[in-house]
N, C-alpha and C positions, 0 to 999 in steps of 0.2 A: 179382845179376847180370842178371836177366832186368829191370830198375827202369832198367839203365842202355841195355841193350841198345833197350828201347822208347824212349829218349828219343835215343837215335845214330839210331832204324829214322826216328823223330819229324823228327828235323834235316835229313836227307836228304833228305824228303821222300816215303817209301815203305822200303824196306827197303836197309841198305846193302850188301847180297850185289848188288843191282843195279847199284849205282856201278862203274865200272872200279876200278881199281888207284889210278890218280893221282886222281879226283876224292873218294874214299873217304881217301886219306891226305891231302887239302888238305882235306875236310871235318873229318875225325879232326882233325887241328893249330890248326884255325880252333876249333874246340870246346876245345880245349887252351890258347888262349890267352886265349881267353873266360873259362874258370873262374878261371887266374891274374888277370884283370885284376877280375874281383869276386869271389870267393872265393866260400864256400857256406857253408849257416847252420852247419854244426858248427864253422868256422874261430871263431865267438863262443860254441861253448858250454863251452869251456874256460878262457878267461878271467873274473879275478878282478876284483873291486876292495880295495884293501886298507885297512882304516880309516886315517884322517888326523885327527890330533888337532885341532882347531879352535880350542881357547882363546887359541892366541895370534893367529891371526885375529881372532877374536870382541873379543880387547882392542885391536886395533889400529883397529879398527872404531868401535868404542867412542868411541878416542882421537882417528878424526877428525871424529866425532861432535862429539863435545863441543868441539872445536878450530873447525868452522864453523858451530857455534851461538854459540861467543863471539864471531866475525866478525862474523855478523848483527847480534847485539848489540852491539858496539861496544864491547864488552871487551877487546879485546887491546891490550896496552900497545906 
């Protein structure tokens, strides 16, 4: 609590018990719309990646491999 308080005291620019009412709730919202619009590092530390098998990648790869190697060579019928 006190982590977020010094970083509200931080934004204000001195402490926000000084701000009136109105400049203290348009700061407070401004900060609110800031964290939605980039998010914070824990919003990535609960995402996964999930294995993906690649063999059929790897042979498709493969396949156009060897399909414009025989172009260059002048293989293809």
């Amino acid at each position: 609590m006190s982590t977020d308080r010094s970083i509200t005291d931080a934004a204000s620019g001195g402490a926000l018990v000084d701000k009136t009412l109105k400049a203290a709730r348009q700061l407070i919202s401004n900060m609110a719309a800031n964290s939605k619009q980039f998010g914070t590092r824990r919003d990535f530390a609960n995402k996964r990646v999930n294995k993906v098998s690649i063999s059929n990648l790897e042979n498709k790869v493969n396949d156009l491999t060897s399909l414009v190697c025989s172009l260059a060579c002048g293989n293809i019928q």
